[in-house]
Backbone atoms as SQL, in Angstrom:
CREATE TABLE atoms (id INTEGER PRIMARY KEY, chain TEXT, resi INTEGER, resn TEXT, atom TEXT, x REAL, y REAL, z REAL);
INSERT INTO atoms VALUES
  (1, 'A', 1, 'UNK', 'N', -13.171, 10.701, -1.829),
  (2, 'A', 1, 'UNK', 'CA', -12.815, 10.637, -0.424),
  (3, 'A', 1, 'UNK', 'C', -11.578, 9.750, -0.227),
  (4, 'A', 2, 'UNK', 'N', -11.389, 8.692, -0.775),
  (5, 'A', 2, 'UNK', 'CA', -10.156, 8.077, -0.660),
  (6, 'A', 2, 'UNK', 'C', -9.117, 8.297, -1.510),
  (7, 'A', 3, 'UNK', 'N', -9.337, 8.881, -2.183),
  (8, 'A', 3, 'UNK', 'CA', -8.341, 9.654, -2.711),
  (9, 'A', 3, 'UNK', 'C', -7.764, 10.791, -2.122),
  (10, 'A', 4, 'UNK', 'N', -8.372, 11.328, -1.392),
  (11, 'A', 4, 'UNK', 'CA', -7.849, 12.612, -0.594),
  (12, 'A', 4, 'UNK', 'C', -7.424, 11.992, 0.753),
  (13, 'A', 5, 'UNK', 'N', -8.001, 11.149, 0.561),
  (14, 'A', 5, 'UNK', 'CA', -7.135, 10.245, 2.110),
  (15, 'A', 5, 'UNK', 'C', -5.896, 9.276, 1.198),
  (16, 'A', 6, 'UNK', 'N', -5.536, 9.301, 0.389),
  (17, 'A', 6, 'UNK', 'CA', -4.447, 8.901, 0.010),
  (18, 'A', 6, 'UNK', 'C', -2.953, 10.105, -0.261),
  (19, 'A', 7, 'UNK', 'N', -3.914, 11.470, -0.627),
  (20, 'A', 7, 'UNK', 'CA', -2.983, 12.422, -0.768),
  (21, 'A', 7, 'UNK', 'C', -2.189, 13.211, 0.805),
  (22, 'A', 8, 'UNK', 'N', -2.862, 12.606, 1.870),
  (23, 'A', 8, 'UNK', 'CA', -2.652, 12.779, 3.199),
  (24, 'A', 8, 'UNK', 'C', -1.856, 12.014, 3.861),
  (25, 'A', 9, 'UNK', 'N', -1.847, 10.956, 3.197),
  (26, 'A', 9, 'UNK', 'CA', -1.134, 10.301, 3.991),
  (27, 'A', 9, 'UNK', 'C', 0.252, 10.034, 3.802),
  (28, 'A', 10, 'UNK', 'N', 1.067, 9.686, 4.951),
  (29, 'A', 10, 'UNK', 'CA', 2.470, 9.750, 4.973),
  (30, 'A', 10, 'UNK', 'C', 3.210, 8.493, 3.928),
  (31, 'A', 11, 'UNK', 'N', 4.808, 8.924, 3.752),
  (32, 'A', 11, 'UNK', 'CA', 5.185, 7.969, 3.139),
  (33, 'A', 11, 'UNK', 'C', 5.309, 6.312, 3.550),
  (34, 'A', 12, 'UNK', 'N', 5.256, 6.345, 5.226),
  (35, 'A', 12, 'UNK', 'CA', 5.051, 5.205, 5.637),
  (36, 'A', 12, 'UNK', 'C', 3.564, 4.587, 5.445),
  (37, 'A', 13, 'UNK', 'N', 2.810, 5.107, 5.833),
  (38, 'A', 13, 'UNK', 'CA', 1.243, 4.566, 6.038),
  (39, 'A', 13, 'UNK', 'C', 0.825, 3.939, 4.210),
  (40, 'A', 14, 'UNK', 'N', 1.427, 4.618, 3.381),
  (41, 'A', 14, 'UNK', 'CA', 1.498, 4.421, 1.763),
  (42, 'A', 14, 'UNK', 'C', 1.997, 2.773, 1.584),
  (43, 'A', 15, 'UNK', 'N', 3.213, 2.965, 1.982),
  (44, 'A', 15, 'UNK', 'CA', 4.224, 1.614, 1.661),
  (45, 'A', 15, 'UNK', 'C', 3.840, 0.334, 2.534),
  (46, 'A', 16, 'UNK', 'N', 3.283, 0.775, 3.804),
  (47, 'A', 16, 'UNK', 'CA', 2.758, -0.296, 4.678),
  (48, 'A', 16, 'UNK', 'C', 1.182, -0.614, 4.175),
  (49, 'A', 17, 'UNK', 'N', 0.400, 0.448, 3.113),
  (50, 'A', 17, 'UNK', 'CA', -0.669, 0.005, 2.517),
  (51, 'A', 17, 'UNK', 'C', -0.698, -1.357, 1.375),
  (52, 'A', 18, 'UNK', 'N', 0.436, -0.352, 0.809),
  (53, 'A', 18, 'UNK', 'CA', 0.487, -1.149, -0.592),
  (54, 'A', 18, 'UNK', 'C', 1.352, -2.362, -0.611),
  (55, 'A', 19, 'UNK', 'N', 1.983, -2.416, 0.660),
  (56, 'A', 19, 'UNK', 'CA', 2.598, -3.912, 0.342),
  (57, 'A', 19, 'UNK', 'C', 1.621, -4.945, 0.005),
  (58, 'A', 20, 'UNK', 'N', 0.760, -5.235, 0.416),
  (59, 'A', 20, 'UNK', 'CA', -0.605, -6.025, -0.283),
  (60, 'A', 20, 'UNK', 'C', -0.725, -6.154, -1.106),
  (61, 'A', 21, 'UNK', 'N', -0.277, -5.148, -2.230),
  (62, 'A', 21, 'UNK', 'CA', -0.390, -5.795, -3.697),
  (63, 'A', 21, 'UNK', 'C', 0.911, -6.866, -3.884),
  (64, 'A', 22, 'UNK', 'N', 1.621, -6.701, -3.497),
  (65, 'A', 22, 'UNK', 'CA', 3.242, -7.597, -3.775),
  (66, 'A', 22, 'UNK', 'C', 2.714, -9.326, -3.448),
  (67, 'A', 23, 'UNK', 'N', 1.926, -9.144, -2.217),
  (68, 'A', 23, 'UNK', 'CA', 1.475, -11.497, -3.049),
  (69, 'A', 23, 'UNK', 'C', 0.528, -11.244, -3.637),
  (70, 'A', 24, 'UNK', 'N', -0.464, -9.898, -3.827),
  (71, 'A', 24, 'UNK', 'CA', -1.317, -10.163, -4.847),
  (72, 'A', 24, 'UNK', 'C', -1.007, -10.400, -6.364),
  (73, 'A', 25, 'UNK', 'N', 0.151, -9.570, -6.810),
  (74, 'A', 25, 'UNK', 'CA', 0.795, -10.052, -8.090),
  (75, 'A', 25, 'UNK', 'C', 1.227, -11.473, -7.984),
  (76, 'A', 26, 'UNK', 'N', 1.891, -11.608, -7.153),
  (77, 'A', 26, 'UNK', 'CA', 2.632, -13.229, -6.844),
  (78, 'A', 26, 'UNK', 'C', 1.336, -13.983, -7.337),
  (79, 'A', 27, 'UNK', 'N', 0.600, -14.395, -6.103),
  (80, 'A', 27, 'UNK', 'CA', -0.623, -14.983, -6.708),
  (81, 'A', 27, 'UNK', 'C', -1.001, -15.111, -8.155),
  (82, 'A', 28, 'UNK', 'N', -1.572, -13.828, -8.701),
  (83, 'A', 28, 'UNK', 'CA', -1.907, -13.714, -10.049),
  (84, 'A', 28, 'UNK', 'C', -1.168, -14.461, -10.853),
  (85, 'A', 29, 'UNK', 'N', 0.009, -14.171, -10.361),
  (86, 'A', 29, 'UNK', 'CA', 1.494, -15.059, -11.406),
  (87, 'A', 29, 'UNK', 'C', 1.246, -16.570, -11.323),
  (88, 'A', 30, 'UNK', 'N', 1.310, -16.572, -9.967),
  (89, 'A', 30, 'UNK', 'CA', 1.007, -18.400, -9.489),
  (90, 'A', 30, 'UNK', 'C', -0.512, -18.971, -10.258),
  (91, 'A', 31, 'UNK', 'N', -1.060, -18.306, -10.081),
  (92, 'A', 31, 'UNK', 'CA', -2.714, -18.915, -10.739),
  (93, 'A', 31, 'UNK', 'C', -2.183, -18.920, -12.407),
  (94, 'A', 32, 'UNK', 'N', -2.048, -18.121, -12.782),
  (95, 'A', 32, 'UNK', 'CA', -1.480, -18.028, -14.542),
  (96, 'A', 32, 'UNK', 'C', -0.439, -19.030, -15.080),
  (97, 'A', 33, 'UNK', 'N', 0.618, -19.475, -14.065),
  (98, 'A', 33, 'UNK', 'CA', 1.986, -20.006, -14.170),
  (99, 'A', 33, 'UNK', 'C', 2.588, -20.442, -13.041),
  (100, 'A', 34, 'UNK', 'N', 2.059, -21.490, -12.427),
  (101, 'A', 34, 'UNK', 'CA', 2.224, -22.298, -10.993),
  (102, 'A', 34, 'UNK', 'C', 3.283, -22.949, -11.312),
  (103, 'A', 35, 'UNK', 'N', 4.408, -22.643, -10.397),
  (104, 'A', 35, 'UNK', 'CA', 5.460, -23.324, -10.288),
  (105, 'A', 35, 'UNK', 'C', 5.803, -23.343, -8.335),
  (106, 'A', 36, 'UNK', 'N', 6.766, -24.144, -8.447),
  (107, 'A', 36, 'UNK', 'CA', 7.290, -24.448, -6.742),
  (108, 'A', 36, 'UNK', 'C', 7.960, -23.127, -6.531),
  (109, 'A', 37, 'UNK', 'N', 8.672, -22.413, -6.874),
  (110, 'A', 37, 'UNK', 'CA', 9.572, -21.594, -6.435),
  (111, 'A', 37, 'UNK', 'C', 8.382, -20.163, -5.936),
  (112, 'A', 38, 'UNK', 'N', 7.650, -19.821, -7.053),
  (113, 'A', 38, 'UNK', 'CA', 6.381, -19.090, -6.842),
  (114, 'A', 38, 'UNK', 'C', 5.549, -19.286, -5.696),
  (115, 'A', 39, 'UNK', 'N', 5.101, -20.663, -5.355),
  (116, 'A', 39, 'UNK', 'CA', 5.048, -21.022, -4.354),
  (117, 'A', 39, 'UNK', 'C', 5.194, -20.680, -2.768),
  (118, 'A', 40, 'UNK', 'N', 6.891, -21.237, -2.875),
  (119, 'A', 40, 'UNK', 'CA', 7.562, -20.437, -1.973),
  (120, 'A', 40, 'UNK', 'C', 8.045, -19.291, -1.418),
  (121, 'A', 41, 'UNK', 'N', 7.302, -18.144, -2.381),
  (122, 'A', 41, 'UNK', 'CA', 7.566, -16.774, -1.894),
  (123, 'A', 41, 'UNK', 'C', 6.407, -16.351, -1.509),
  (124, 'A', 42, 'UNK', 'N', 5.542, -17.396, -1.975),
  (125, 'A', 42, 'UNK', 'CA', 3.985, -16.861, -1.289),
  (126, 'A', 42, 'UNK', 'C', 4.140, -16.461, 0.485),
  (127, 'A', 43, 'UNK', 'N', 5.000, -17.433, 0.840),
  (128, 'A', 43, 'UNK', 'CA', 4.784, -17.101, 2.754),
  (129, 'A', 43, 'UNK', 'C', 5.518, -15.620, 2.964),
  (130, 'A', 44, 'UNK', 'N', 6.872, -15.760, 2.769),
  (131, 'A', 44, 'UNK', 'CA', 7.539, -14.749, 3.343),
  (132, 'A', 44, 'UNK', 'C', 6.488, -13.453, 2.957),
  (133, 'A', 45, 'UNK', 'N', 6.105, -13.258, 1.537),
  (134, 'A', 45, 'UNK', 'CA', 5.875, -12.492, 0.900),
  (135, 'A', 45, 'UNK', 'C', 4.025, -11.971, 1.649),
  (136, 'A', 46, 'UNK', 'N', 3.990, -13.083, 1.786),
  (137, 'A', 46, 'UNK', 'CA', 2.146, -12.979, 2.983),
  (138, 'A', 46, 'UNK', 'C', 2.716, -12.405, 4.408),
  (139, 'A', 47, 'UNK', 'N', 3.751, -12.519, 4.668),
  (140, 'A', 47, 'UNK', 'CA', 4.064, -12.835, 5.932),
  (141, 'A', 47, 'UNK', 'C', 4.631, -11.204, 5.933),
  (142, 'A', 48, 'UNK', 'N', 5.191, -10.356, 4.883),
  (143, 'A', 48, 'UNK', 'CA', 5.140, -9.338, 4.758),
  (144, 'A', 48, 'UNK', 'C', 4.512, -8.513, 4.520),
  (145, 'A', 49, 'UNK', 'N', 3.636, -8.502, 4.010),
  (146, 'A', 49, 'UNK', 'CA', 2.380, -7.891, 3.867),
  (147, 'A', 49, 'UNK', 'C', 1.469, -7.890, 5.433),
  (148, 'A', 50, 'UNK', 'N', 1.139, -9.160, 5.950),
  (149, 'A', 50, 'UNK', 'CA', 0.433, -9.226, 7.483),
  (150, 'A', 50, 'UNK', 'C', 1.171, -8.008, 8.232),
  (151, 'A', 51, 'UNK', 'N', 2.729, -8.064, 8.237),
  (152, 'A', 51, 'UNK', 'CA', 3.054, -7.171, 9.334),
  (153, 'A', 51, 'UNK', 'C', 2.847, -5.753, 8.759),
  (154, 'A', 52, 'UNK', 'N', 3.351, -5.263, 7.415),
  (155, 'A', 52, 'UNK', 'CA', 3.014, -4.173, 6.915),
  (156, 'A', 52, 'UNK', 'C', 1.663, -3.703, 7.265),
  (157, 'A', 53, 'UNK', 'N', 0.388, -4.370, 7.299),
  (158, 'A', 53, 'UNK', 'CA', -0.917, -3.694, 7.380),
  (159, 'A', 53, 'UNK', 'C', -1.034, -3.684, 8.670),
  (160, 'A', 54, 'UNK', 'N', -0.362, -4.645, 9.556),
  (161, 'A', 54, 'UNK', 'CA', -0.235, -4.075, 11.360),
  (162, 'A', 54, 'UNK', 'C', 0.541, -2.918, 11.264),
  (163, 'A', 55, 'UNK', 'N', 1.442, -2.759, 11.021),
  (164, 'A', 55, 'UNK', 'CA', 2.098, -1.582, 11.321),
  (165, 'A', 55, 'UNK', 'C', 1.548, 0.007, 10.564),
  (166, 'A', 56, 'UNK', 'N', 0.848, -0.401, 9.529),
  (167, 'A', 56, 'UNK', 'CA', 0.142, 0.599, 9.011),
  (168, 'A', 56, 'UNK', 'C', -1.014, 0.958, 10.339),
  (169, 'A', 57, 'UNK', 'N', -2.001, 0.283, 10.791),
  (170, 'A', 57, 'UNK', 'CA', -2.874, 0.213, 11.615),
  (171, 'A', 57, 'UNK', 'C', -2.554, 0.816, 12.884),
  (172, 'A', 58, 'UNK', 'N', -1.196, 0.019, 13.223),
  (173, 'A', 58, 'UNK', 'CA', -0.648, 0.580, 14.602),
  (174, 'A', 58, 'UNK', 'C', -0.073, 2.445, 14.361),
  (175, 'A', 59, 'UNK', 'N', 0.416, 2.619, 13.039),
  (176, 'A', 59, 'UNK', 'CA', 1.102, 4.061, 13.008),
  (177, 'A', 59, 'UNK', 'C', -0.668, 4.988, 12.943),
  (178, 'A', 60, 'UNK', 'N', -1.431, 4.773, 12.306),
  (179, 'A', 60, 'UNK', 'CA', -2.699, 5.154, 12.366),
  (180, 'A', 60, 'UNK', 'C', -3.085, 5.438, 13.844),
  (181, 'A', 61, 'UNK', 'N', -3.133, 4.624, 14.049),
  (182, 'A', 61, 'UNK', 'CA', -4.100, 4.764, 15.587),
  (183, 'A', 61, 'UNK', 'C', -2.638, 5.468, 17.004),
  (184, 'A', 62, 'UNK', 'N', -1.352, 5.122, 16.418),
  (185, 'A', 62, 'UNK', 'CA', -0.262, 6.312, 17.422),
  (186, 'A', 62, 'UNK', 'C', -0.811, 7.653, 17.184),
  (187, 'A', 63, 'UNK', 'N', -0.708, 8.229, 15.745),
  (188, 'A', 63, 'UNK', 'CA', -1.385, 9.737, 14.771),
  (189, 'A', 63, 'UNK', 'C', -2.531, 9.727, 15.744),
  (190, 'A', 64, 'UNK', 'N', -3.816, 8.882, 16.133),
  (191, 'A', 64, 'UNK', 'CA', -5.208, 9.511, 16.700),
  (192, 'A', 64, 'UNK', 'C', -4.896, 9.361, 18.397),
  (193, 'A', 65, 'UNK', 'N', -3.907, 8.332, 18.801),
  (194, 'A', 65, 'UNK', 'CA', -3.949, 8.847, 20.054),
  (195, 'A', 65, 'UNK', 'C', -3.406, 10.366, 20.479),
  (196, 'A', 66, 'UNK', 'N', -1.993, 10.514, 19.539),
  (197, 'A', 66, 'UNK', 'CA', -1.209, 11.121, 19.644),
  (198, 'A', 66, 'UNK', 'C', -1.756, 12.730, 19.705),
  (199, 'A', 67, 'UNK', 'N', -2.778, 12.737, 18.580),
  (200, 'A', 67, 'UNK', 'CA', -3.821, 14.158, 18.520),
  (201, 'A', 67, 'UNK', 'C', -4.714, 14.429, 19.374),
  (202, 'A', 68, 'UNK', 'N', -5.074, 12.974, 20.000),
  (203, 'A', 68, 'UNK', 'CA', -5.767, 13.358, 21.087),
  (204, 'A', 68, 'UNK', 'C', -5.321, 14.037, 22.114),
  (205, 'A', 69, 'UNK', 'N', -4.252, 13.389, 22.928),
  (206, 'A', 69, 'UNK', 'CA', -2.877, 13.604, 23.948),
  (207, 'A', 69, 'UNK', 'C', -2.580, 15.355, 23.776),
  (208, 'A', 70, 'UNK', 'N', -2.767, 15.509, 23.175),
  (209, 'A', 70, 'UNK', 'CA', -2.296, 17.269, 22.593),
  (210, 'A', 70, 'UNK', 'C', -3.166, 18.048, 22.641),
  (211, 'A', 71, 'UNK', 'N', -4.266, 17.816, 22.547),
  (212, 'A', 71, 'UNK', 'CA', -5.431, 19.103, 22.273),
  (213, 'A', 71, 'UNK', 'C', -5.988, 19.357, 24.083),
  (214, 'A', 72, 'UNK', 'N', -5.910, 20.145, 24.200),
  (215, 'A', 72, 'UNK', 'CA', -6.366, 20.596, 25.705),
  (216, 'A', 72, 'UNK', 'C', -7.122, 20.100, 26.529),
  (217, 'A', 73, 'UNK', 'N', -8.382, 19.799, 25.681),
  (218, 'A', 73, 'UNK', 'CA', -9.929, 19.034, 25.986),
  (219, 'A', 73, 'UNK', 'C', -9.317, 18.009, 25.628),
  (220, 'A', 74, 'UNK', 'N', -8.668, 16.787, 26.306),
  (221, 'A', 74, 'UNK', 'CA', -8.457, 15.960, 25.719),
  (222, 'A', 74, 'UNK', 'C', -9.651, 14.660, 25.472),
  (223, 'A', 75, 'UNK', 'N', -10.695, 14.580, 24.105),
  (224, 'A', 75, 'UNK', 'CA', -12.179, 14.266, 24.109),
  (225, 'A', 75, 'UNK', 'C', -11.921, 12.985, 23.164),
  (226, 'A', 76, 'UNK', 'N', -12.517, 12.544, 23.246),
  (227, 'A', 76, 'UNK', 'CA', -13.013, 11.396, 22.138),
  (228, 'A', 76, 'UNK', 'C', -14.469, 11.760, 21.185),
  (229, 'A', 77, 'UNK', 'N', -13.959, 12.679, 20.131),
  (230, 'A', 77, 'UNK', 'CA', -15.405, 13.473, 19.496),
  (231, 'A', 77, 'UNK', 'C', -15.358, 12.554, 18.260),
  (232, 'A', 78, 'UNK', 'N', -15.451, 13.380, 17.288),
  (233, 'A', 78, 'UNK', 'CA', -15.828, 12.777, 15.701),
  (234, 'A', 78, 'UNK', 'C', -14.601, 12.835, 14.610),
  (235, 'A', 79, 'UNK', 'N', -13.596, 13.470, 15.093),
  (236, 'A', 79, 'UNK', 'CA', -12.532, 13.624, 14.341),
  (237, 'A', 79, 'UNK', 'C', -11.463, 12.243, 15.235),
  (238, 'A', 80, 'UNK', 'N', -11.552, 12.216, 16.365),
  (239, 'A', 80, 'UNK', 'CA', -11.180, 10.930, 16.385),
  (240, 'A', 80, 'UNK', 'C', -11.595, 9.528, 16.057),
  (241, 'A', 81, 'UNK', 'N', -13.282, 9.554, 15.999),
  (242, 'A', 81, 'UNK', 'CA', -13.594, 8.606, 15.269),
  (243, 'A', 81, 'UNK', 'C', -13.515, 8.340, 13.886),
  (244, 'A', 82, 'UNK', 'N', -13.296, 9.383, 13.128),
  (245, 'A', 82, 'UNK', 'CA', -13.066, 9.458, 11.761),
  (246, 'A', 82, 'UNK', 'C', -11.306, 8.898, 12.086),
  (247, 'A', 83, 'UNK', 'N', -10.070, 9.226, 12.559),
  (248, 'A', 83, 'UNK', 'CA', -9.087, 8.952, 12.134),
  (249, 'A', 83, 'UNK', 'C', -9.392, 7.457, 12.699),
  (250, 'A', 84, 'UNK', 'N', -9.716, 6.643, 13.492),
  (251, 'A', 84, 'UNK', 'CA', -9.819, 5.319, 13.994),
  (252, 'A', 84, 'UNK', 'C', -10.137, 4.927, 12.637),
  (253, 'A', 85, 'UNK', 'N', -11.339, 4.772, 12.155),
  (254, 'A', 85, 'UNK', 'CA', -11.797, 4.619, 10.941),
  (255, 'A', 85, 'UNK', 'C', -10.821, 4.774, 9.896),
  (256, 'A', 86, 'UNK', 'N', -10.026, 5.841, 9.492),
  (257, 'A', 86, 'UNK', 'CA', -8.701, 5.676, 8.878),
  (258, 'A', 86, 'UNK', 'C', -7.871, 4.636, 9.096),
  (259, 'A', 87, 'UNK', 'N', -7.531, 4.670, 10.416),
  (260, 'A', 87, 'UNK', 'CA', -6.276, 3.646, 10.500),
  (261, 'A', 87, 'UNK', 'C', -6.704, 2.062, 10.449),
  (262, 'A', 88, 'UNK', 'N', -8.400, 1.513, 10.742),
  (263, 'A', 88, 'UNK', 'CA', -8.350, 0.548, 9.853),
  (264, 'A', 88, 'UNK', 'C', -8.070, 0.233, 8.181),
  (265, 'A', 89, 'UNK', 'N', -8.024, 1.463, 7.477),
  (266, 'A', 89, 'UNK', 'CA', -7.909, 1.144, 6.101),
  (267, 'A', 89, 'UNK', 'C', -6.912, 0.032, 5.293),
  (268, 'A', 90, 'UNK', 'N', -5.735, 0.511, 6.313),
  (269, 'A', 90, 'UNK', 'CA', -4.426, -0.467, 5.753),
  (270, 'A', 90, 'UNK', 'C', -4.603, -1.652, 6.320),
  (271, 'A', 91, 'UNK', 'N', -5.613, -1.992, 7.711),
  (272, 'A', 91, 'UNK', 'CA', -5.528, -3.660, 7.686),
  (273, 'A', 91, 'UNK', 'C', -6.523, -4.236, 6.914),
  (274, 'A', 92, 'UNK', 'N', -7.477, -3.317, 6.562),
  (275, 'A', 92, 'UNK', 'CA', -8.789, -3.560, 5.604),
  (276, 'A', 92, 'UNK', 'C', -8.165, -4.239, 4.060),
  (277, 'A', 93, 'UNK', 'N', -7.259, -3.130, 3.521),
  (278, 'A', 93, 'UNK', 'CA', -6.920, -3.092, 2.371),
  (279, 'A', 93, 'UNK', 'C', -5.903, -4.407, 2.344),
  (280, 'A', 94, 'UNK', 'N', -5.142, -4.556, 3.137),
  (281, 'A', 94, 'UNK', 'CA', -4.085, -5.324, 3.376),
  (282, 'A', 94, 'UNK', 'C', -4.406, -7.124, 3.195),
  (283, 'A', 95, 'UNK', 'N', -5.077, -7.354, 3.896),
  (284, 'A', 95, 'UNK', 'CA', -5.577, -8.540, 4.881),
  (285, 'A', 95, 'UNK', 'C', -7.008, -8.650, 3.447),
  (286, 'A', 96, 'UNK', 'N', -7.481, -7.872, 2.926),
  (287, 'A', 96, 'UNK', 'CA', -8.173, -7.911, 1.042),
  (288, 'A', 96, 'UNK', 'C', -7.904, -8.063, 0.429),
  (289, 'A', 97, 'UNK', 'N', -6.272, -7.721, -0.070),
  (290, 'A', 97, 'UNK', 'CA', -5.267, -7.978, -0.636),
  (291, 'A', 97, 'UNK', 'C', -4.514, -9.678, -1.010),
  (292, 'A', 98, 'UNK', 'N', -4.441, -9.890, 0.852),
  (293, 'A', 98, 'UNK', 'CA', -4.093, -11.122, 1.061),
  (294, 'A', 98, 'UNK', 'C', -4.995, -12.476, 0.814),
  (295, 'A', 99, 'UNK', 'N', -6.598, -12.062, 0.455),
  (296, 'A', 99, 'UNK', 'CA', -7.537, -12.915, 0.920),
  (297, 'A', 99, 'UNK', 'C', -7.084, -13.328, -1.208),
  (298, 'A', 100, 'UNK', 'N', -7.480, -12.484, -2.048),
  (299, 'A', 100, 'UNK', 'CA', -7.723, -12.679, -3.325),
  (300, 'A', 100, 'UNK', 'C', -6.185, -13.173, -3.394),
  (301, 'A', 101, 'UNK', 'N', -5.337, -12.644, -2.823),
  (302, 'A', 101, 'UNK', 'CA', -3.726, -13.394, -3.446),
  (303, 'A', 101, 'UNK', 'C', -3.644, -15.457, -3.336),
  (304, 'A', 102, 'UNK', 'N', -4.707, -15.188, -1.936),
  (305, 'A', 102, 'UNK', 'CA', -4.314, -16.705, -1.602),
  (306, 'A', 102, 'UNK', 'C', -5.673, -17.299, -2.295),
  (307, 'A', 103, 'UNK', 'N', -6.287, -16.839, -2.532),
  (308, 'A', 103, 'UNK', 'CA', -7.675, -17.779, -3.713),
  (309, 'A', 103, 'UNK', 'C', -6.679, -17.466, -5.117),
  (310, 'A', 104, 'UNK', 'N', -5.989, -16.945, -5.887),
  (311, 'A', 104, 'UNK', 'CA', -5.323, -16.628, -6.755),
  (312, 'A', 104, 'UNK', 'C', -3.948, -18.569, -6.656),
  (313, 'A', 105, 'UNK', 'N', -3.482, -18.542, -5.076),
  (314, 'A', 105, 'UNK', 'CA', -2.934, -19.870, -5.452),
  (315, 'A', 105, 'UNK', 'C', -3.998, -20.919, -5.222),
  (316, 'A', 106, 'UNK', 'N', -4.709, -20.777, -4.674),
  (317, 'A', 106, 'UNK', 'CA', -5.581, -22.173, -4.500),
  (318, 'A', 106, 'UNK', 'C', -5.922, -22.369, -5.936),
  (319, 'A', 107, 'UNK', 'N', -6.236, -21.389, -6.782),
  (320, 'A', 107, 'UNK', 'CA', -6.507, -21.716, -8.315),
  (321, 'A', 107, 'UNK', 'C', -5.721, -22.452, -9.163),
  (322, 'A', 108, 'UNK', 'N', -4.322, -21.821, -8.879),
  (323, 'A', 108, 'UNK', 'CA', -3.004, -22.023, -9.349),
  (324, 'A', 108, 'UNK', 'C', -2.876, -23.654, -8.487),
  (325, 'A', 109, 'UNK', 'N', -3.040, -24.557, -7.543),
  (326, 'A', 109, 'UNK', 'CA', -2.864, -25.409, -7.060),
  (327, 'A', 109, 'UNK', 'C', -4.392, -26.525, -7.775),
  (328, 'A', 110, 'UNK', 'N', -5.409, -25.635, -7.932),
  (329, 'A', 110, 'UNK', 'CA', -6.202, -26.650, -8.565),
  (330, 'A', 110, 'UNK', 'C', -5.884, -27.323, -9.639),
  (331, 'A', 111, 'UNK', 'N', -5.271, -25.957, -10.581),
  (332, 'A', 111, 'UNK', 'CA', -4.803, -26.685, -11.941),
  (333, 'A', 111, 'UNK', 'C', -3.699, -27.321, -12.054),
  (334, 'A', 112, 'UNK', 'N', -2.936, -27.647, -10.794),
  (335, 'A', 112, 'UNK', 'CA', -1.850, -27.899, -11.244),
  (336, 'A', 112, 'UNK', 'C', -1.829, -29.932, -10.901),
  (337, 'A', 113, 'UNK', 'N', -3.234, -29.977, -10.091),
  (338, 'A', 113, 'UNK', 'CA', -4.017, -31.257, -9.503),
  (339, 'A', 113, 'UNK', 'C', -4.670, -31.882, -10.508),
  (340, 'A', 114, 'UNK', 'N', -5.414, -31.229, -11.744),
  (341, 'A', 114, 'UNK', 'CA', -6.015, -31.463, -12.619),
  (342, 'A', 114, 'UNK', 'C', -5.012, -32.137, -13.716),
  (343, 'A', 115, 'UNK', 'N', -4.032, -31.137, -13.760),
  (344, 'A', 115, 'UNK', 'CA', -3.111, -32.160, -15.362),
  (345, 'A', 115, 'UNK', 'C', -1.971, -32.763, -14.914);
């Protein structure tokens, strides 16, 4: 199922998903090899990702108003609750992303307290 909801989806809703992995590597890097500069890309780099999974969320839920707005009966049935449910995915995935990136530096900041 999420895989076929990955083959659906647009090139934006993709790139505004996956920015989430970009401080999750950071992180990983920082916990493995904590340095200041690593550090410092943690914000911008969080701070890109936060807006990416809003804007993923927000283009989601334009797509379910937008289908709604169009169909004659204009209803709130089960295919709009299913795309709502979609368009949380990217703040789900996103903001999941962000949670393990920033326990990834708190690790990277423990050890770096320890020696």
């Amino acid at each position: 199922m999420f895989t076929q909801m990955l083959r659906q989806a647009g090139i934006a809703a993709l790139v505004s998903m996956f920015m989430g992995l970009l401080p999750l590597g950071f992180g990983i890097l920082y916990a493995i090899r904590p340095t200041e500069q690593r550090l410092a890309l943690m914000r911008p780099v969080s701070l890109a990702a936060i807006f990416g999974a809003i804007h993923g969320t927000a283009l989601g839920l334009l797509n379910v108003f937008r289908n709604i707005g169009v169909q004659s009966d204009a209803v709130f049935d089960h295919r709009a609750y299913i795309g709502l449910a979609e368009s949380l995915v990217t703040l789900f995935f996103g903001f999941g992303c962000l949670m393990l990136a920033w326990i990834c530096v708190t690790l990277g900041m423990w050890r770096t307290s320890r020696s």
